[in-house]
C-alpha positions in Angstrom: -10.7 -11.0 -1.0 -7.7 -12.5 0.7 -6.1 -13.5 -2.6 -5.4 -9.5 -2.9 -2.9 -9.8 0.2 0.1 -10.6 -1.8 3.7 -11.4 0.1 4.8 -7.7 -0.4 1.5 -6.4 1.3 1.9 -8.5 3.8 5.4 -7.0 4.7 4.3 -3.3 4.6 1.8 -4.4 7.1 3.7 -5.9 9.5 6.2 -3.0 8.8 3.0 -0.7 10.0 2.6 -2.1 12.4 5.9 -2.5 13.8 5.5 1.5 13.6 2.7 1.8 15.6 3.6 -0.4 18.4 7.8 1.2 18.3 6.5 4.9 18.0 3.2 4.4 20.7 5.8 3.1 23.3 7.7 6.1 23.1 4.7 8.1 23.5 3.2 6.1 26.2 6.7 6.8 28.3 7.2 10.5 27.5 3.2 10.6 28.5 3.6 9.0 31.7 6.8 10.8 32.4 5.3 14.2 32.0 7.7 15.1 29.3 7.8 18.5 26.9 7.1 15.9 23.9 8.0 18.8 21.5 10.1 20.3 23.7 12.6 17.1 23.8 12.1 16.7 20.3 13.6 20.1 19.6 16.0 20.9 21.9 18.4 17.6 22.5 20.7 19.1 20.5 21.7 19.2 16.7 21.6 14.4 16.1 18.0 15.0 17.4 17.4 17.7 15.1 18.8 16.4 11.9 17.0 13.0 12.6 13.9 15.2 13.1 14.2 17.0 10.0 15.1 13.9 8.2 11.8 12.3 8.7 9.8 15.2 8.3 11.1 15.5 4.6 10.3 12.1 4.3 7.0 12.2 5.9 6.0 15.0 3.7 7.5 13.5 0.4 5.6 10.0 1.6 2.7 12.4 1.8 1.9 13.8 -1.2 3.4 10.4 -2.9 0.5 8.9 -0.6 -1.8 11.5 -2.4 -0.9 11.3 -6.3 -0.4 7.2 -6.5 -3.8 7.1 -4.1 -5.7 9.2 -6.8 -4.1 7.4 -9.7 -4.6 3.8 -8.5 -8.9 5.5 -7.6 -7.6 4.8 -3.6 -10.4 7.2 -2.1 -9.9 8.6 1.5 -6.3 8.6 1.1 -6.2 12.7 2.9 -7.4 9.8 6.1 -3.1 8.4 5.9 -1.9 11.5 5.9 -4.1 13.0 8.6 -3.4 10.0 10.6 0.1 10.3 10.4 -0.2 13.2 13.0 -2.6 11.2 15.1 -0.4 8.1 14.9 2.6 8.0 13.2 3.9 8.1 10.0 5.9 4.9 10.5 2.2 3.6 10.6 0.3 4.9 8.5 2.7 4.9 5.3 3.3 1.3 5.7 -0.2 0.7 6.1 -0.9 2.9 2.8 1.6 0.9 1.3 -0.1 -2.5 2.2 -3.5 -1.1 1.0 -2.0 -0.2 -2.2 -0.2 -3.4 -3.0 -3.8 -5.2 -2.5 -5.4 -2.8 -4.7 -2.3 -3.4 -7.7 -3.7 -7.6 -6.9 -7.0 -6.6 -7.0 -6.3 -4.8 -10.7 -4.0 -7.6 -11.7 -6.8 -10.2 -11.1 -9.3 -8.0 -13.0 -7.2 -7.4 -15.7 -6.4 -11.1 -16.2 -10.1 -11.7 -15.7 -10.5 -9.9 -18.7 -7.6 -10.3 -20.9 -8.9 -11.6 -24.8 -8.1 -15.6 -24.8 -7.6 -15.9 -21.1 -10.0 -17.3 -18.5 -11.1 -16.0 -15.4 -10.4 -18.1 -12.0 -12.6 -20.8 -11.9 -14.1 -20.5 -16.1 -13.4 -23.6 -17.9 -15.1 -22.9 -21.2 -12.9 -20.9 -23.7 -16.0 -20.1 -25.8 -16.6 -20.4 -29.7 -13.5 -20.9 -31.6 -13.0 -18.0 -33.8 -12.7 -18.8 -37.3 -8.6 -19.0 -38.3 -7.9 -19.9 -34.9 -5.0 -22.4 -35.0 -4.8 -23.5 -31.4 -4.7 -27.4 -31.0 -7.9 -29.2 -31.6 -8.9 -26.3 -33.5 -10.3 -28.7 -36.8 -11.6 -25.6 -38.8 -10.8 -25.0 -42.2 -9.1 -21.8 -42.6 -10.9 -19.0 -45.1 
């Protein structure tokens, strides 16, 4: 299993997780603070607003691509990211989608290698018979 955390994975997951841990601070402190969450979110004025609207386009375009790439790749609880999102953050949870998804393009790779005509899986040393016409080296057959 860890061979389907390829190098790109691993940066979406540290990328989720840098979004947790930035996005839960800020939370924490308006928490603690007693803060109108919404309220602040809303009404600092119009570089608050256009940041806000910003990201919600992009939370709701990474949701639905979090959707269709989840269903094509056979991802299943992939509605879980985007309900998260609002439990969370998205700055979490598409990362971690991300991450999930880049394991499961390994994982297919790997499979798909594993099964390729004339190659070997991990680990198989014996290519088999030797089809008849085959003119790989050693091959000693007469063609016909």
């Amino acid at each position: 299993m860890a061979r389907n955390w390829t190098p790109l994975a691993l940066v979406y997951l540290a990328l989720s997780i840098a979004g947790l841990i930035g996005t839960w601070t800020f939370n924490a402190l308006a928490i603690v603070q007693l803060r109108d969450f919404f309220g602040d979110w809303f009404g600092s004025g119009p570089a608050v607003s256009s940041l806000t609207v910003d990201l919600l386009v992009v939370a709701v375009a990474g949701s639905v691509l979090i959707i269709v790439e989840a269903r094509r790749l056979g991802m299943r609880f992939a509605w879980l990211y985007v309900v998260g999102s609002a439990l969370t953050a998205f700055a979490f949870t598409f990362p971690l989608f991300l991450a999930m998804r880049e394991r499961r393009l390994a994982q297919r790779r790997l499979a798909a290698a594993g099964d390729a005509p004339g190659r070997t899986a991990p680990g198989d040393t014996d290519p088999g018979p030797t089809a008849p016409g085959n003119t790989a080296p050693g091959n000693t057959e007469p063609h016909g």
